[in-house]
N, C-alpha and C positions, 0 to 999 in steps of 0.2 A: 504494500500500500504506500501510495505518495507521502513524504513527510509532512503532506499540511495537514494528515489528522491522526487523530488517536492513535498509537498502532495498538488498542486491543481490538478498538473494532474490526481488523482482519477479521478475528478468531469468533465475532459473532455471526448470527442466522436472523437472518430478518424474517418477521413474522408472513408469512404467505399460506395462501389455500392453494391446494395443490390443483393442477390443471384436469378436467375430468370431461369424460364423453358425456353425449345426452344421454339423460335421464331423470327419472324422480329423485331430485335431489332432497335428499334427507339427511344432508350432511356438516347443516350449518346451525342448528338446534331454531330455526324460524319456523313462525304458523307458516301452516299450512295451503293457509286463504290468504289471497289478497285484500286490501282494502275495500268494503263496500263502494261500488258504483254511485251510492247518492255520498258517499263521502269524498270520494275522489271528485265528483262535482262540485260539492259543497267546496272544499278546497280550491280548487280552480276559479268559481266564483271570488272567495274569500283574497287569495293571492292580486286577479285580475284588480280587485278595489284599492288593496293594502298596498302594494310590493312594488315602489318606487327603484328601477335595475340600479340608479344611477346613485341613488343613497344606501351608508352604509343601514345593517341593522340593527335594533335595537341594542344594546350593550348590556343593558338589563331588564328581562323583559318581565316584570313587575305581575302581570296579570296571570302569564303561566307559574312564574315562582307560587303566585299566591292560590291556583289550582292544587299542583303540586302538594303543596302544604296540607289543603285541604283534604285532599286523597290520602295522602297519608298519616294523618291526623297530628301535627307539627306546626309551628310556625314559620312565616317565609322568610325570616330572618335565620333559617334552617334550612334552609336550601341554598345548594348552588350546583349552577347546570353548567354542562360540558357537554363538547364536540363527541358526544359516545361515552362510558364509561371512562375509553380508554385516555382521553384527556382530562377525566377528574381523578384517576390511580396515576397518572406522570407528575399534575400538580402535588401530589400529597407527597411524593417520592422527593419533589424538589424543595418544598415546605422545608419537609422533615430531614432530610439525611444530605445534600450536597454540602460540598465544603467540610467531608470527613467527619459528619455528626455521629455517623452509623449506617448499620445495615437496615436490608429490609429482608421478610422472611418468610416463607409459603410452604405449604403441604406437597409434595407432588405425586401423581400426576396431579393438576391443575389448572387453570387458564392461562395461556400462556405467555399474557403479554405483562404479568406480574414479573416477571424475569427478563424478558427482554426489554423493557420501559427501565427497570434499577439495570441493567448491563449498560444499556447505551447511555446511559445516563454517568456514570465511570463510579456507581454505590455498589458493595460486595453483596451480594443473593445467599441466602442461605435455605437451604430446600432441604425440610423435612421427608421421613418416611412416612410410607402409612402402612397399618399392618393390612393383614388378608382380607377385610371386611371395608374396607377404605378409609380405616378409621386414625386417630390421631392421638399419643398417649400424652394427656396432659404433662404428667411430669416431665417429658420431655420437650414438649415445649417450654414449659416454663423455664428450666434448664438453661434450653438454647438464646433463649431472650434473656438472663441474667451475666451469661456469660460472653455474649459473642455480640456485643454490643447493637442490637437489635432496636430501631426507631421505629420501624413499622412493621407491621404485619398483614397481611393479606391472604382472608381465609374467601372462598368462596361457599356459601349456603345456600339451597345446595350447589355441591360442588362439581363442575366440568373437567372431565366427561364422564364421572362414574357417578351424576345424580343421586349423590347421599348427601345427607342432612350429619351437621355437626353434632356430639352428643353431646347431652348437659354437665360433664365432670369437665369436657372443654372448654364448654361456654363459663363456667364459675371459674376457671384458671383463667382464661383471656381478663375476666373482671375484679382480678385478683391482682394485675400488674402495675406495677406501677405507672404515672400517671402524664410520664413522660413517652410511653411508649404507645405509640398512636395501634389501635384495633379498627383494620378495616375489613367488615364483612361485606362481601359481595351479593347482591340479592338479586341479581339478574333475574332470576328464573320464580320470583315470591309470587307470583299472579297463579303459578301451576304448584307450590310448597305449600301456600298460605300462611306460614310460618315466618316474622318479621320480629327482630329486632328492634324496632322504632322506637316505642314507648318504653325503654331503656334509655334513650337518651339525655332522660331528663336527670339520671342518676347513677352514666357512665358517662363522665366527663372526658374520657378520651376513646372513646365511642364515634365510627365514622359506618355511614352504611350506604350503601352505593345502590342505585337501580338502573333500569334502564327502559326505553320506547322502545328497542327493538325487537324484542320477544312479542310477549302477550301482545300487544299493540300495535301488532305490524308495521313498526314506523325504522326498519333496519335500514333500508335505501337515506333517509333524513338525517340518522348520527345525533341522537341526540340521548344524554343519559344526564344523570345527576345523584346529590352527593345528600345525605340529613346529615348534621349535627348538631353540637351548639352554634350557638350566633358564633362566636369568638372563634372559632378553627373556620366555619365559612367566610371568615372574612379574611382569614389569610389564602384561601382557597381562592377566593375570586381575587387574589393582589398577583397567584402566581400563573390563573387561567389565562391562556390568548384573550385580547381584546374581539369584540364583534367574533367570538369564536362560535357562535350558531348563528347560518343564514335564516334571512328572513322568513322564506318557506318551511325554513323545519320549525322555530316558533310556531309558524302558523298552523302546521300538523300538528305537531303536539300539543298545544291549546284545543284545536280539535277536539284531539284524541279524547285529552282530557274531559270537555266538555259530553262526548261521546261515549265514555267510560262504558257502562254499562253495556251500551252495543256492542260495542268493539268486546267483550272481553266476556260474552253472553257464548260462546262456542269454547268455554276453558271445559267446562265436563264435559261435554262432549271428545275432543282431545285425552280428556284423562281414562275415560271408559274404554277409548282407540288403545290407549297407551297398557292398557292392562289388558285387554284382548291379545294384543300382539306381544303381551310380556310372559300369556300365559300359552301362547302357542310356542313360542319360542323355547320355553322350558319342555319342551317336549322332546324336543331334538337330544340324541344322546351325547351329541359332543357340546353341547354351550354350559356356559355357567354365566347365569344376569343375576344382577342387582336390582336388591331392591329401588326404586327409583321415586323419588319427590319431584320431577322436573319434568319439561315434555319429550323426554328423549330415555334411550336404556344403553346402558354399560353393557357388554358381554364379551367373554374371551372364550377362544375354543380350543381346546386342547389338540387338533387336528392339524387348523393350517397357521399357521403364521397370521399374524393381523394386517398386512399389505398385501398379501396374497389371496388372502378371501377376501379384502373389501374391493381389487382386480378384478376379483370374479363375479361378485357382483356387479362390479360398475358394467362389464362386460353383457348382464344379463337386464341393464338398465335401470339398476338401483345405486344410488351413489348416497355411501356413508362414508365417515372417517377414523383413521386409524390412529389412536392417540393412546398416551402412557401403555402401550401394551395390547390394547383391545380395541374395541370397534363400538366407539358413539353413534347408536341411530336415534335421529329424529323421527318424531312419530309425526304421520305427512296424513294426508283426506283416508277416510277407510279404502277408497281403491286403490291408492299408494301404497297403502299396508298391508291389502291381499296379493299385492304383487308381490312385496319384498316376504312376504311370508313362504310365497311360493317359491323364489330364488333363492328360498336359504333354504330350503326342502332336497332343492336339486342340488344341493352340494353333498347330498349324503346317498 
């Protein structure tokens, strides 16, 4: 690499989805359904009135923070929104740890931009095991964060891509820490858990919890996520956010959305009843082993092929999943996308 940059970035991997044939993509843990047609309208109306090209947008968009809040039951001096999650987990990285404060620290397998965001960033990773059930032994967390000078943490719940849910000996060690070491729980997938952390915040002061639009809410095309906490850590959150870092249009989606809540997020059992249909055919196959799963998508590894070589064989047969920490992430996609991929994981046996 040229001497004008870092030379560890040689030795990193930049985050990429891998290039894949057609097919039912159930690879990216998104609904299923596109946006309602009267929403997509709605929208298009909405933009054609609001969405001046030639001006920036809003810097703080006041009406959806105060949505937001509302949805979550929080105040909007409690929220701060980001280009995606993965723009409000870089801010906290930089918050917290540049300039040799410390590390950050994660479970793995996990999401993967926890590790690549503290690498490029030039903060040391420190990546947890997890035993056979996906699970995480508090003392050894708490361990690794007294010792190895640990500023952040970042747990996902449930967790990507083996959709397990953190257990409660965990969650009392994370609240046990001291009060310099920032706990961020990821909650991407809370709309298909239902399980939240929120109403914790008022009495875990270094307590940060992350969601997102692009799951439950179809709004993954927009890029738009955000952060709860107290007022005081959102405020250093939004000092280290990009300026104008969400366009106008995805404001205006996600105000939407928000306002549409109910609709938009009216097909999650439906999805959930998909997702245990297909979790309990799957268990039938005598080489899988699946997890239990809290999220709209199932873990499994199979003792036969290789996890890049069946998810090939798949894609091959027009099902596209992904191969991560070991095993094969599937999303669970419309019921005919799942009588398919049910049938192409039949014919591998």
């Amino acid at each position: 690499m040229s001497g004008q940059f870092r030379p560890e970035l040689a030795e990193l991997i930049s985050y990429h989805t891998p290039q894949q044939p057609e097919g039912d993509k159930l690879d990216a843990n998104e609904l299923p359904y596109d946006l309602p047609e009267w929403f997509k309208s709605k929208l298009v109306f909405v933009s054609e009135q609001m969405v001046r090209a030639n001006r920036y947008p809003d810097s703080d968009p006041v009406l959806l923070r105060q949505q937001v809040a509302q949805y979550c039951h929080v105040k909007a001096q409690q929220v701060c929104l980001g280009n995606g999650s993965d723009e409000l987990i870089r801010s906290v990285i930089i918050a917290a740890c540049l300039g040799g404060r410390g590390a950050v620290l994660s479970a793995e397998p996990t999401f993967g931009m926890y590790r690549i965001l503290a690498e490029t960033l030039g903060v040391p990773y420190i990546a947890l095991g997890r035993d056979e059930a996906f699970g995480i032994d508090p003392d050894a967390l708490h361990a690794a964060v007294l010792h190895q000078g640990v500023r952040v943490i970042f747990l996902a719940n449930p967790n990507s891509p083996t959709a397990t849910m953190l257990a409660e000996p965990v969650l009392r060690s994370l609240r046990a820490l001291p009060e310099d070491v920032l706990v961020v729980l990821d909650e991407a997938y809370y709309e298909f858990s239902g399980f939240t952390c929120a109403s914790w915040i008022a009495d875990w002061p270094n307590l940060i919890i992350l969601r997102t639009f692009s799951k439950a809410f179809r709004l993954a095309s927009y890029r738009v996520g955000y952060a709860l906490a107290r007022p005081e850590i959102i405020q250093v959150l939004d000092k280290t956010r990009l300026p104008y870092n969400l366009p106008a249009v995805s404001q205006l989606a996600a105000t939407l959305a928000m306002e549409h809540r109910s609709e938009l997020l009216s097909v999650i059992p439906e999805l959930l009843t998909e997702r245990d249909r297909v979790a309990t055919s799957l268990q039938e196959l005598p080489d899988l082993r699946l997890w239990p799963s809290s999220a709209n998508f199932l873990y499994v590894r199979s003792t036969q092929y290789e996890p890049e070589s069946m998810r090939a064989m798949l894609a091959e047969r027009g099902t596209l999943i992904r191969a991560s920490g070991g095993g094969l992430r599937v999303t669970i996609g419309t019921p005919a996308e799942n009588d398919k991929l049910l049938v192409n994981f039949a014919s591998l046996y």
